[in-house]
N, C-alpha and C positions, 0 to 999 in steps of 0.2 A: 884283316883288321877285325877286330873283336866288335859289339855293337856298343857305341856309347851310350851311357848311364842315362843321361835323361835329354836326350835328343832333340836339337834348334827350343831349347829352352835357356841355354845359359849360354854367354859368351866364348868361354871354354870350356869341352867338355872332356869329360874323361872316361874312356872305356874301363871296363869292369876289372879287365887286368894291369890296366894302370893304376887304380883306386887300391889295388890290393898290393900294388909293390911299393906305392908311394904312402900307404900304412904301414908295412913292413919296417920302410926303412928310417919313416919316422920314429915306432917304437927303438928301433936301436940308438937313437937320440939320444932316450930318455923325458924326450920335453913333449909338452905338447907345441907343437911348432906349426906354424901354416909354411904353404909353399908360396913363393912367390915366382911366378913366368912373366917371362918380357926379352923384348930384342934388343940386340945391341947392336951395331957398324961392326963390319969385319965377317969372317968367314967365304968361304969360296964364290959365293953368289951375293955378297953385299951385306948380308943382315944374317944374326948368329942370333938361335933362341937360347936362351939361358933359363937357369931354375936351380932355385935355393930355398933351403929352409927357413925360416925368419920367425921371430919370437913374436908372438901379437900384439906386443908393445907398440912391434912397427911399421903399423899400418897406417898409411898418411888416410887424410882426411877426402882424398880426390881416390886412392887407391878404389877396382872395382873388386869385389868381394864375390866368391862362388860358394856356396857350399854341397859338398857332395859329403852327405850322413854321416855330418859332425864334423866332417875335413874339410876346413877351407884352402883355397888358391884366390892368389893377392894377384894382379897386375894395374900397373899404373895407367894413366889415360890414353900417354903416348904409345905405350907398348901393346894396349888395346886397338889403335887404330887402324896396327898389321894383324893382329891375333885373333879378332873377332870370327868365330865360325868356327876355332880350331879344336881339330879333334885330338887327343893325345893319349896317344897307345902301349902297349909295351908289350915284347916278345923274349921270353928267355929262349928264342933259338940260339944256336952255338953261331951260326953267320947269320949274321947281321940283327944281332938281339936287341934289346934296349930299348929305349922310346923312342917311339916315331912318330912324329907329326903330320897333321894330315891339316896342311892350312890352305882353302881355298881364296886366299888374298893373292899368295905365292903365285907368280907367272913364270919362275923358274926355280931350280933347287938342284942344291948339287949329286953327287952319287951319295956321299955318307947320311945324307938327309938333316943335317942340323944347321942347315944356314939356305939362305933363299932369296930371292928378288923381287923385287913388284912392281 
């Protein structure tokens, strides 16, 4: 794992290689869009993290707000209360690429890593 951007400073952070895919892949939007992360019920180990783009129309009023240089990530209160701490990464290796989550709430997690217990 790469070093996150601005470390036990922000609720979620994001390493250097995740800030630059989840630029990327914004620009193929079009918009200026934030990201919004948060858990939901389900996946192999109880709870599945999720992440989407979202228009900044739609950010509730309770929503916590991060910015990492110009880029923000939206998560709500409840989905902070599993999330806090977490680190979020991304590897374009050929096995096992993608974002990985490094959340020390997690007291289990499954092999794919996108879903977790507590």
């Amino acid at each position: 794992m790469t070093q996150a951007t601005q470390p036990q400073q922000k609720g979620i952070q994001l390493t250097e290689a995740a800030l630059k895919h989840v630029l990327a892949l914004r620009e193929r939007q079009g918009q200026d869009l934030y990201l919004r992360v948060g858990v939901r019920q389900g996946g192999c180990s109880g709870m599945s993290y999720m992440m989407d783009f979202e228009d900044p129309s739609s950010v509730r009023d309770n929503d916590q707000v991060f910015d990492y240089e110009g880029f923000k990530i939206i998560c709500d209160p409840k989905s902070m209360l599993y999330l806090y701490g977490l680190v979020l990464d991304y590897s374009d290796a050929m096995i096992g690429g993608g974002f990985q989550f490094t959340n020390p709430n997690a007291s289990q997690s499954c092999g794919c890593g996108k879903s977790f217990g507590v």
